[in-house]
N, C-alpha and C positions, 0 to 999 in steps of 0.2 A: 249755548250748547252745554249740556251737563257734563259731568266727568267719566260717568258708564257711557255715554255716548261716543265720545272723542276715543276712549279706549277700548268700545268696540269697532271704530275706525281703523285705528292704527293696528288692530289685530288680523282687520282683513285686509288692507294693507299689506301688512308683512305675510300675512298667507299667499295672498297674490303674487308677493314677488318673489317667495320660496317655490313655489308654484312653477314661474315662467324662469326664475334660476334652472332647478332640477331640468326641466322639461328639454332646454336650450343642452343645458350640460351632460344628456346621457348619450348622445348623439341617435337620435333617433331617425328610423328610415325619412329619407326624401327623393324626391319626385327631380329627378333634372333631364333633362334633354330628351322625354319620351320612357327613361329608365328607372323602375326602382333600384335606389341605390340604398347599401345596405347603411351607410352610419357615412358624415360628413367628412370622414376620413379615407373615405376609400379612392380619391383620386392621389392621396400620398401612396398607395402603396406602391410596390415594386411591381415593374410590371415581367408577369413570366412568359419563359424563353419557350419556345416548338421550337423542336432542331427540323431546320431546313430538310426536305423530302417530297415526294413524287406526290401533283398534287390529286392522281389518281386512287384514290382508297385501295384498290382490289389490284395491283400492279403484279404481285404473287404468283395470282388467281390467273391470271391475265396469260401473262407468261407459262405458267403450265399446260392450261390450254393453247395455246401457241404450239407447243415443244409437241404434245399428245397429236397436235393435228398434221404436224411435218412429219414422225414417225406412224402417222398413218392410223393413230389409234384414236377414232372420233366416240367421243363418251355423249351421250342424247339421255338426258334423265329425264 
């Protein structure tokens, strides 16, 4: 093996593994459990709080109309 050869070797070599270095170390999206996930860190984070509450969305809404319908005021849009 001549010497331009072996040090065209070892040049792609080390491309290669600067390569699968960066690629491995920017954390890039992956695929787990059915979910893109954004970077291999996101199961460290913190997880955030909902404060406990009616699991009815419209409970407000709900209630007004209630109240409109006892004092007899029916609203038909």
């Amino acid at each position: 093996m001549s010497a331009k050869q072996t040090q065209r070797r070892l040049k792609t070599f080390l491309w290669g593994c600067s390569l699968v270095v960066a690629t491995v170390g920017t954390g890039c999206q992956s695929h787990i459990g059915g979910q893109i996930l954004p970077s291999p860190y996101y199961h460290e984070d913190d997880v955030q709080y909902f404060a406990p509450g009616s699991e009815f969305p419209l409970a407000e809404e709900a209630a007004a109309m209630q109240a409109d319908k006892a004092d007899g005021r029916d609203r038909n849009f």
